[in-house]
C-alpha positions as CSV (number, residue, x, y, z in Angstrom):
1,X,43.6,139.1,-110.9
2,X,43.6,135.1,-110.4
3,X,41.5,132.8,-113.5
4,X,40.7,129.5,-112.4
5,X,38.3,126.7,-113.6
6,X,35.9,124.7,-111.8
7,X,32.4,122.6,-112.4
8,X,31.1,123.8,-109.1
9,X,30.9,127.4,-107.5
10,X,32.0,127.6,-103.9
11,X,30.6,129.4,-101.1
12,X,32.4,132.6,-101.4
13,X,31.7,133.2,-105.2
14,X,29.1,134.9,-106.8
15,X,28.0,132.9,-109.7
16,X,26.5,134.9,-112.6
17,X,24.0,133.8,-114.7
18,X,23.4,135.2,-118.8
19,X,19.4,135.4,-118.6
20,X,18.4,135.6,-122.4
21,X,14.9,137.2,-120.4
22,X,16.4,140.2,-119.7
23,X,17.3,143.1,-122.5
24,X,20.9,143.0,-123.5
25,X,23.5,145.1,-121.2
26,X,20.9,145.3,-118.1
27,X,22.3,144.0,-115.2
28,X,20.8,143.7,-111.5
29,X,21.6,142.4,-108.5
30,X,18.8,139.9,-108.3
31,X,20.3,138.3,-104.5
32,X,22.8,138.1,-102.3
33,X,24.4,135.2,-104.3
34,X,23.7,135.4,-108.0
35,X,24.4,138.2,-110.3
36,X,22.4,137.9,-114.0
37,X,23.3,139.5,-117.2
38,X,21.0,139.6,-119.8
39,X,22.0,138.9,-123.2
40,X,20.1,137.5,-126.3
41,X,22.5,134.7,-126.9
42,X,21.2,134.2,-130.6
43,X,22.4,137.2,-132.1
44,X,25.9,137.1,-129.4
45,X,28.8,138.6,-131.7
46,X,32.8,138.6,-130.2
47,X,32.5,142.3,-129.8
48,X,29.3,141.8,-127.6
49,X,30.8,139.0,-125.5
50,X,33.7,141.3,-125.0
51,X,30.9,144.2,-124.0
52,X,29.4,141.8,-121.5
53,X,32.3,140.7,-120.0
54,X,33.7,144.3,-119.7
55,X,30.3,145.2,-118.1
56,X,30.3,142.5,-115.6
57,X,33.5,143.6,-114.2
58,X,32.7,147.0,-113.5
59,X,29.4,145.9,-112.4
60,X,31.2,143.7,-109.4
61,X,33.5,146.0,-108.6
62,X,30.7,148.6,-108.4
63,X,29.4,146.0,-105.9
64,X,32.2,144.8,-104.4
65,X,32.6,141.2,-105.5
66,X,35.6,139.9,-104.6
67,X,35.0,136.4,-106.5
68,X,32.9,135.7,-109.8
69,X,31.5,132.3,-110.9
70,X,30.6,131.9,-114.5
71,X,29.4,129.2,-116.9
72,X,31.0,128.9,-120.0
73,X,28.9,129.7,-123.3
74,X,29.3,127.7,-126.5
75,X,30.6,130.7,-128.3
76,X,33.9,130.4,-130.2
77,X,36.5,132.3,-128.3
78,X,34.0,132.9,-125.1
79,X,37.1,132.0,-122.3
80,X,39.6,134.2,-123.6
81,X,37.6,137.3,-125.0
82,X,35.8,137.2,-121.5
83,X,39.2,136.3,-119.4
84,X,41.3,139.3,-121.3
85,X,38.8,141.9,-120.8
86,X,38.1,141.6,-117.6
87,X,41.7,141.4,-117.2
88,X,42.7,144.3,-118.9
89,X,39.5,146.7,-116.8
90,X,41.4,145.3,-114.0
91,X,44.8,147.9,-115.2
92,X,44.9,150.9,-112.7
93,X,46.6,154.0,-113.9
94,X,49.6,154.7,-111.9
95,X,49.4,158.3,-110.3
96,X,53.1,159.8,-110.4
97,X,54.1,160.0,-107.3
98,X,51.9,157.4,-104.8
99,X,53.6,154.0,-104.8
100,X,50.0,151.8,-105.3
101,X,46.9,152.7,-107.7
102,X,44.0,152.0,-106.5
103,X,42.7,148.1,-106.2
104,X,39.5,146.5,-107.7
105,X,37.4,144.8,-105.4
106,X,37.4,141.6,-107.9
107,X,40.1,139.1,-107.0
108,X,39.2,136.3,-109.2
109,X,37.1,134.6,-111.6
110,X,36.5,130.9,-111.9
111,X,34.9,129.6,-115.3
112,X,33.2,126.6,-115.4
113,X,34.1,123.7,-117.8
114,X,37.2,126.1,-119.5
115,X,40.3,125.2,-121.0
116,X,43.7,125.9,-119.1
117,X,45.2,127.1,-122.7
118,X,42.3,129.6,-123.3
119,X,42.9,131.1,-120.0
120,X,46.7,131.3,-120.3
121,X,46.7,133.0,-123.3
122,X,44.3,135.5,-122.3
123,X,46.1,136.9,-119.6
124,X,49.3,136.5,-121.2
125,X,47.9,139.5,-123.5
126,X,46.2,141.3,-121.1
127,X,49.8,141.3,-119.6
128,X,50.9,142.6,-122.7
129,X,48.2,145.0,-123.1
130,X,48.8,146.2,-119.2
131,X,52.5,147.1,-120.1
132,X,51.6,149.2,-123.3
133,X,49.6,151.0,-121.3
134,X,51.5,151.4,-118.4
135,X,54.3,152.8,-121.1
136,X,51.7,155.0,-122.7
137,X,50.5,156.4,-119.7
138,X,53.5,157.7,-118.0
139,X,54.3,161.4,-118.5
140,X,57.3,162.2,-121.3
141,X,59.5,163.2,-118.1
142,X,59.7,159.9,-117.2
143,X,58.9,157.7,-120.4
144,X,61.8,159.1,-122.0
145,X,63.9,157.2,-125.3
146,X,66.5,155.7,-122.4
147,X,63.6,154.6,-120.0
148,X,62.1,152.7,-123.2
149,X,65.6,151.2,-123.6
150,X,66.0,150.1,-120.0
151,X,62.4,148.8,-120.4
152,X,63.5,146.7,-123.3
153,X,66.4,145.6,-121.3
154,X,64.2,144.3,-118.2
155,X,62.3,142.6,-120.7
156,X,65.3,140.4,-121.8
157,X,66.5,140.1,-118.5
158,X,63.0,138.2,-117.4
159,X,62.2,136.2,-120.1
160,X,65.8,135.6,-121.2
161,X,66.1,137.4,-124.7
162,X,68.3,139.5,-126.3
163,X,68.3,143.0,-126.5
164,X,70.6,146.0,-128.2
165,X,70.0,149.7,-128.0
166,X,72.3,151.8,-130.4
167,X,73.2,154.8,-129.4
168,X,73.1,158.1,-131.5
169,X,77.1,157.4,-132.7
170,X,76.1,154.2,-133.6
171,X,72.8,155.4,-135.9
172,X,75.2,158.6,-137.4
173,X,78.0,155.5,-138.7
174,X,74.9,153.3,-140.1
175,X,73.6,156.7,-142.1
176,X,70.3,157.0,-140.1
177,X,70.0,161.0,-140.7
178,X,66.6,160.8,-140.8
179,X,66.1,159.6,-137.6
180,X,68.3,161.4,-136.4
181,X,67.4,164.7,-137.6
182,X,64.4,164.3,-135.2
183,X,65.8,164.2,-132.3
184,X,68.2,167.2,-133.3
185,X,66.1,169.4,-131.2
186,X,66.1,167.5,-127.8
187,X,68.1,166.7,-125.3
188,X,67.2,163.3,-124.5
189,X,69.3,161.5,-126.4
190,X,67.6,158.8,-129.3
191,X,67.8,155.2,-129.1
192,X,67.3,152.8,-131.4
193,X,66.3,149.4,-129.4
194,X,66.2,146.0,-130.5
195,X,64.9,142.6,-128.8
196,X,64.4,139.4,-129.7
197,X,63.0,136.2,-129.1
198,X,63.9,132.9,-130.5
199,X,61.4,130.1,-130.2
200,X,62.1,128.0,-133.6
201,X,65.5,128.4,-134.6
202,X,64.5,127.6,-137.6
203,X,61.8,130.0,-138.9
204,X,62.7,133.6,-140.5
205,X,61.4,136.1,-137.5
206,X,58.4,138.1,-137.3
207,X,59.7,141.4,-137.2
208,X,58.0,144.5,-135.5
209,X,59.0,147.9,-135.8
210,X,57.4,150.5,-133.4
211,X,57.2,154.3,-133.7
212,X,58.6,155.4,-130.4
213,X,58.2,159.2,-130.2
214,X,58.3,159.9,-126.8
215,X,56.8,163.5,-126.9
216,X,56.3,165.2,-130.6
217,X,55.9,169.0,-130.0
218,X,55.7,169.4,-133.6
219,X,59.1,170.6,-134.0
220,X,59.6,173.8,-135.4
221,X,56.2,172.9,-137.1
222,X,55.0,172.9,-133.6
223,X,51.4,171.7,-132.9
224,X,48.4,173.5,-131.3
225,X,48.5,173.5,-127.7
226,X,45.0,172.5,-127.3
227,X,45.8,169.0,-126.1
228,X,49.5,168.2,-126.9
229,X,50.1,166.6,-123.4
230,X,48.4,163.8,-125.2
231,X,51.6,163.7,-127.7
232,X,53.2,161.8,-125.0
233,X,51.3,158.8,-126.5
234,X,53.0,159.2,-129.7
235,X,55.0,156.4,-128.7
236,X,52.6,153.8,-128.2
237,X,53.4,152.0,-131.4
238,X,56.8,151.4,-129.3
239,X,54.7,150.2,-126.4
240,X,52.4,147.9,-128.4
241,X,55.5,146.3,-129.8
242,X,57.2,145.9,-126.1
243,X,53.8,144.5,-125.2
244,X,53.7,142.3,-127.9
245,X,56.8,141.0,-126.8
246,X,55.8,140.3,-123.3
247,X,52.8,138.3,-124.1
248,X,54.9,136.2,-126.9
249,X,57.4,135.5,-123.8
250,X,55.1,134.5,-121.5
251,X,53.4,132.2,-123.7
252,X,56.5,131.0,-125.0
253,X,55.3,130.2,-128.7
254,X,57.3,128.3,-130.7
255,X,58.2,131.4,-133.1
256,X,61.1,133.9,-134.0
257,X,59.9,137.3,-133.1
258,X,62.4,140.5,-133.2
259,X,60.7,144.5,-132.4
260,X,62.5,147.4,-133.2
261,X,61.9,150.5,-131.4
262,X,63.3,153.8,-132.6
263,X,63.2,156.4,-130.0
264,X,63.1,159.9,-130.1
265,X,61.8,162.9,-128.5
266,X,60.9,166.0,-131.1
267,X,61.3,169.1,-129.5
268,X,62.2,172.9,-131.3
269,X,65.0,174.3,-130.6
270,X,68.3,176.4,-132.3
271,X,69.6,173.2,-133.5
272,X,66.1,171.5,-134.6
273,X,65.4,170.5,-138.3
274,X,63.5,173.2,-140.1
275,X,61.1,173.2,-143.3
276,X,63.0,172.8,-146.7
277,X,66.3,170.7,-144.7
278,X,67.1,167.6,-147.1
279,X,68.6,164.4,-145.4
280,X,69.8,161.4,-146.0
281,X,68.2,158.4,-144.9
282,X,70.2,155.1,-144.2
283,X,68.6,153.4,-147.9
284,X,71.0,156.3,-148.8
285,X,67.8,157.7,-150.6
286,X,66.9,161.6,-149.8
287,X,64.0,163.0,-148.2
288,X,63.3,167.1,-148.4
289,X,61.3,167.8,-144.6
290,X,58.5,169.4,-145.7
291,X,56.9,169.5,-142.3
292,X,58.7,168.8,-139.3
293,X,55.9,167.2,-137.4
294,X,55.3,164.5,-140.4
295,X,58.2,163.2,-138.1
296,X,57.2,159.6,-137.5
297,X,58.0,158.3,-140.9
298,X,61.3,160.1,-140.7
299,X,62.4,157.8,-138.0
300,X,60.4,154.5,-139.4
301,X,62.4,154.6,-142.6
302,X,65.7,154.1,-141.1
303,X,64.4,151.4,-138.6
304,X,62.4,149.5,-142.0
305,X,65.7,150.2,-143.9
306,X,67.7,148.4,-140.6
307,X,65.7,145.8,-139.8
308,X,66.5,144.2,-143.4
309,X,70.1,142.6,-141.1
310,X,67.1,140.1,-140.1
311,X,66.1,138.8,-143.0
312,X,62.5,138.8,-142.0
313,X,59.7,136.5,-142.8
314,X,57.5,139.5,-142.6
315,X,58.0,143.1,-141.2
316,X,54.7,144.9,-139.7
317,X,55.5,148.5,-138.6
318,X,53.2,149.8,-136.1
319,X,52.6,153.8,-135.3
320,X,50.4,156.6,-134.1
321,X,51.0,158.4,-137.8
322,X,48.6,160.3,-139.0
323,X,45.7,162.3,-137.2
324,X,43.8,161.8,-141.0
325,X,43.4,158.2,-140.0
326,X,41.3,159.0,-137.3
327,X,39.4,161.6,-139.3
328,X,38.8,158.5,-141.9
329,X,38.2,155.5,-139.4
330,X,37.3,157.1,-136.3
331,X,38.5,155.1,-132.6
332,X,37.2,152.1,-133.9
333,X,39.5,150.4,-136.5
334,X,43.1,151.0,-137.1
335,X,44.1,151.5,-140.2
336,X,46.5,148.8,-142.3
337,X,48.3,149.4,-145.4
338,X,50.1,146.8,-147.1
339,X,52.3,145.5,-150.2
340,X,51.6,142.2,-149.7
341,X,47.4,141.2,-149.9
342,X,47.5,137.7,-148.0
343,X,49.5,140.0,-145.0
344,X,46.9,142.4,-145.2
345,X,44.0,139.6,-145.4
346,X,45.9,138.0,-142.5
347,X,45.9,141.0,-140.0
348,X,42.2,141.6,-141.1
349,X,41.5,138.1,-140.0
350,X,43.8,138.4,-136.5
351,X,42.0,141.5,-135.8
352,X,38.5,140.0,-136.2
353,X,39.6,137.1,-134.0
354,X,40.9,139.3,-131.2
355,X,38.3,141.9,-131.2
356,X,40.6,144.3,-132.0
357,X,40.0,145.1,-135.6
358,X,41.7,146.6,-138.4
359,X,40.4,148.6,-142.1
360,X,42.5,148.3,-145.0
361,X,43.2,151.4,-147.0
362,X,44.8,151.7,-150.6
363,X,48.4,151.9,-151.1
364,X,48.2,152.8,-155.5
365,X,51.2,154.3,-156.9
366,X,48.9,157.7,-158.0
367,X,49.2,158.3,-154.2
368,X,53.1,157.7,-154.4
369,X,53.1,160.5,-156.9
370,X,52.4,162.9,-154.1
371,X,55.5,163.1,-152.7
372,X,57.8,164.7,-155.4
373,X,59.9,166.7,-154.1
374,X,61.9,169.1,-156.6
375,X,65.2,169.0,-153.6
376,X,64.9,165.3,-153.3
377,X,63.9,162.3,-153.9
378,X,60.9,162.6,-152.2
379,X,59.1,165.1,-150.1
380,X,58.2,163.9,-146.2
381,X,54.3,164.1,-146.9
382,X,52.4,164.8,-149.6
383,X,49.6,167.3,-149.1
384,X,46.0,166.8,-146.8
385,X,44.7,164.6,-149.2
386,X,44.6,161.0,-148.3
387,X,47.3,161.9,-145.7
388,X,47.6,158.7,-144.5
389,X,47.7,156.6,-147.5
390,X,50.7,159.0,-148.6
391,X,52.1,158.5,-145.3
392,X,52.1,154.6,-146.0
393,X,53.4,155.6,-149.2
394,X,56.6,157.2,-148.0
395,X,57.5,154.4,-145.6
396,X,56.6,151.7,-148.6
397,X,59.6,152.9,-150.3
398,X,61.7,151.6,-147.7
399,X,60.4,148.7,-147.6
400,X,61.0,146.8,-151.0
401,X,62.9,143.9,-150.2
402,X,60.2,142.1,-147.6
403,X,56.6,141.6,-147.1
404,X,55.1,144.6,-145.3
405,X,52.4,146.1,-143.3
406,X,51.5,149.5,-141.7
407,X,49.6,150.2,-139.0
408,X,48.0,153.3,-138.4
409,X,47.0,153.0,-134.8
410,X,46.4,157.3,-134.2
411,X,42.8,156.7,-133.4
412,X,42.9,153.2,-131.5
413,X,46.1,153.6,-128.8
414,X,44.3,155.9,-126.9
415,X,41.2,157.6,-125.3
416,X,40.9,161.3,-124.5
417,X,38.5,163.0,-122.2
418,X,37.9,162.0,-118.4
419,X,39.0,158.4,-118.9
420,X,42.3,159.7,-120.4
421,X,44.7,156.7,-121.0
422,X,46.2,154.2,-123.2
423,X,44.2,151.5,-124.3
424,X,46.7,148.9,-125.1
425,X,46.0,148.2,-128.6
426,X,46.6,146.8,-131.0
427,X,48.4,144.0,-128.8
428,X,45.8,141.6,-129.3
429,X,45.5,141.6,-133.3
430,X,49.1,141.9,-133.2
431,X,49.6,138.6,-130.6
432,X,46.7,136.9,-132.8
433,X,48.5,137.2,-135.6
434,X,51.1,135.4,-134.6
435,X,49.6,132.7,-133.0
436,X,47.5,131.8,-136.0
437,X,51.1,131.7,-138.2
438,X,52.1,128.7,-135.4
């Protein structure tokens, strides 16, 4: 997909009007040359101009456009919510197995009177957004813990970074049971990956930490099978970061930014952790594993405990954690969970910007009171109630040393149903938020 700007449509184009005459979301083909889209531009929010926009390109590719002309509104943000989501409908699912997706019809879209910057930056996310999905969407054969790690490594090999991947010897001599009694049961061996970019030297980094379960059976707490081929996507919060990553890079912002990705794959097996196992994580505290498939904050607390070697400005962890999330917020907002109330006001505010929003649960200490455990120091969850506040809870008490956030993401990182797939978020928030500390 090519952006470009111009004052004057050519020949080829189709220029699109926004007719306030016509009822929001109807859209014709009124001739041969103009496409309209009616709106009611008084009461236009972002989340409507991203609506619009996502409408207009499946309306041109239901008609074959090739080339869209369209003016630019005076609507804060118009140029990059319209550029990125036509952008991102432009991401094909790859089938396994064929060497091209299908193509769009649209090849490009000029914008009248835009900025270059606005432009950039759009598609710099929806870059981002296209490799978490990409990641997301490719079946747990292939999307394995080393595939992540040699996607890492690519990474740092096009846009110059750094990158380390620690191998299971190297977690076992750092203390990381806990992540590693998750991967006990598998044979793909776990990774724990690291990659960083350095555009202020110097400025603390950003760090992000993604939950990089490549395919969580349950464990010996094995899950219904009634849809667990979508427990491949339990590692999107690794993807988001990756993607995060990429559209930081492109840009190249003048920011530190290190993500973490622990990797796993949590299988049963002879060898796998079982109900009432105690370990010991690498804050050398002890956790009694309650339920093997609470396994996500199990590998986050080493990697929260780890990423301390960075001394971090702030440390945002990002993860598909808890399926209560979704039962509390639905597919529309993530969930964020903090220690730190400007962080959390900050993310809310990224998330509003981006169109990719974010609802802030509690994080009080008579939730942290759940988790006794009479083996341990703490149990790995703490009951149904308010499962993922105590889930937040758990990984906050690795996490005392730095300013922190948690993102729940369970109900946001992907769609089920016949348009099955990853949907790439929360890259924006997450890229937004970093812009607006430049």
């Amino acid at each position: 997909m090519e952006f470009k700007i111009n004052n004057k449509a050519t020949n080829e184009q189709i220029k699109v009007v926004f007719d306030s005459t016509l009822e929001f979301n109807k859209t014709r083909l009124e001739t041969n040359s103009v496409l309209k889209i009616g709106l009611n531009e008084k009461q236009l929010s972002a989340k409507k101009v991203k609506k619009i926009a996502i409408t207009l390109a499946q309306t041109a590719n239901q008609f074959c456009l090739e080339s869209l002309f369209l003016p630019t509104l005076e609507i804060d943000n118009f140029v990059a919510i319209v550029a990125q989501a036509i952008a991102n409908n432009d991401y094909q699912v790859h089938k396994t197995g064929l060497d091209e997706s299908e193509k769009n019809t649209l090849r490009s879209v000029t914008f009248e009177n835009a900025e270059q910057a606005d432009i950039d930056k759009a598609v710099a996310i929806a870059n981002g957004m296209a490799l978490t999905r990409t990641l997301g969407d490719m079946p747990s054969n292939i999307c394995t813990p080393s595939y992540l790690a040699q996607t890492a490594q690519d990474l740092a090999k096009e846009f110059a970074l750094s990158c380390e991947v620690l191998e299971e010897s190297d977690m076992s001599k750092l203390g990381m049971h806990s992540l590693l009694s998750v991967a006990k049961g598998s044979n793909e061996s776990p990774k724990l990956i690291s990659l960083n970019y350095q555009g202020n030297a110097n400025a603390k980094p950003i760090v992000l930490v993604g939950k990089g379960v490549t395919f969580d059976s349950g464990g010996i707490s094995i899950k219904p099978s009634i849809n667990m081929d979508e427990m491949k996507y339990d590692m999107c919060g690794g993807a988001c970061v990756l993607g995060v990553m990429r559209a930081v890079s492109e840009m190249q912002l003048k920011v530190n930014l290190t993500v973490v990705v622990p990797a796993v794959e949590n299988m049963p097996a002879h060898n796998a952790s079982k109900p009432g196992d105690v370990v010991k994580s690498m804050s050398g505290q002890t956790i009694e594993i309650l339920n093997t498939d609470a396994e996500g904050r199990l590998i986050l607390c080493d990697a929260l405990t780890y990423v301390k070697k960075f001394n971090p400005e702030v440390v945002i962890d990002v993860a598909t954690l808890t399926g209560a999330v979704i039962i509390a917020l639905g597919k529309h907002h993530c969930g964020v969970m903090a220690n730190d109330q400007v962080l959390a006001d900050d993310l809310i505010a990224a998330g509003k910007h981006a169109v990719d929003t974010t609802w802030q649960l509690p994080l009080d200490e008579e939730y942290d009171e759940l988790l006794k455990s009479n083996f341990a120091d703490m149990g790995n969850i703490g009951g149904r109630e308010a499962a993922s506040v105590t889930a937040a809870c758990f990984l906050s008490r690795f996490t005392k040393d730095y300013r922190w956030a948690h993102l729940d993401i369970a109900g946001v990182a992907w769609i089920s149903g016949n348009k099955k797939g990853a949907t790439g978020r929360p890259v924006p928030l997450l890229t937004q938020y970093i812009l607006n500390q430049i």
